[in-house]
N, C-alpha and C positions, 0 to 999 in steps of 0.2 A: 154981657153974658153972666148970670148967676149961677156958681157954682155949688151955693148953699148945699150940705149934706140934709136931706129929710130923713126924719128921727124914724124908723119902724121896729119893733122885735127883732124884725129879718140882719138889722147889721148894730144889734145890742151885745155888750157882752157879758151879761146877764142870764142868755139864753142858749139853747142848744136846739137844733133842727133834729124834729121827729119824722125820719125818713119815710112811716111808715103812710102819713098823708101830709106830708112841709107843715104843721103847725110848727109850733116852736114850743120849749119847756123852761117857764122862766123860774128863775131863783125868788121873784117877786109872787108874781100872780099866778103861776102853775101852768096850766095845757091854754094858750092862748093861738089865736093867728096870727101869720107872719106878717100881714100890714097893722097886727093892732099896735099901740103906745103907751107908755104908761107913765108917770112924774118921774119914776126912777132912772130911766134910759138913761146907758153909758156909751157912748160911740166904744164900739172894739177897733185895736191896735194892731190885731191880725189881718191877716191878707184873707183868711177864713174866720170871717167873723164868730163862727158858732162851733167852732173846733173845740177851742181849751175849757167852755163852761161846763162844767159837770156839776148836776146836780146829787144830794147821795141823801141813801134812806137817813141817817142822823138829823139831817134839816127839814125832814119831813115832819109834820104834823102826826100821824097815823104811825109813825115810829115810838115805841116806849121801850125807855131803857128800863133794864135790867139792873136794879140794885141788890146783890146778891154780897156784893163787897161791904156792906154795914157803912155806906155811907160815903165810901170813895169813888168817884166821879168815873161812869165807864162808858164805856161804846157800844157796851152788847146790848141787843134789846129783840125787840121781832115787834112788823109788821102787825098792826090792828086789825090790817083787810085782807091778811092773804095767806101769812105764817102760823106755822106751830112751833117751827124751831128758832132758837135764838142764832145771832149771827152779828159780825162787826158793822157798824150801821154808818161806820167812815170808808167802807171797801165797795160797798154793792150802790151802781148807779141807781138812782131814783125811777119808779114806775109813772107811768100817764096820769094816774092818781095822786101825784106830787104836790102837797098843799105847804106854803111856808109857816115855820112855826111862829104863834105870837107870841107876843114879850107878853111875862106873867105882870099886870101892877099891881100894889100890896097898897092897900091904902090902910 
């Protein structure tokens, strides 16, 4: 009998289940489905796999912070695609629209 775990979104913990049709919301790849896969897969240690990942607007792509402080490193910023007001972007979970940010390279 093989008891091998197979790798899906659905039990990453990476991911959080989007009630509103079961995709999943990954910290990787953004609004995907719960059979897709991806290099990054981490098996979760929860009994609910998709409980503790929370995704939040600061890791989003479409989030720009607000440097207001001449240079000191902040959280505030607002939404590209949906705000006018600024807001702390480590408190509000992330939208459907959730793209991860890529590393700047300098060459």
């Amino acid at each position: 009998m093989n008891l091998k775990k197979i790798k899906f979104c659905s039990n990453c913990s990476k991911g959080k289940r989007i009630p509103i049709n079961n995709d999943i919301l990954c910290k990787e790849k953004g609004v995907v489905s719960s059979n897709y896969v991806c290099a990054h897969h981490e098996f979760s240690a929860s009994s609910d796999p998709l409980k503790d990942a929370r995704c939040r607007c600061i890791e989003c792509e479409n989030f720009i912070i607000e440097d207001d402080n001449y240079g000191i490193s902040s959280t505030i910023g607002l939404c590209q695609l949906f705000t006018y007001r600024k807001y702390d972007g480590t408190l509000k979970n992330a939208c459907s629209k959730f793209a991860k940010k890529r590393a700047l390279e300098v060459s």
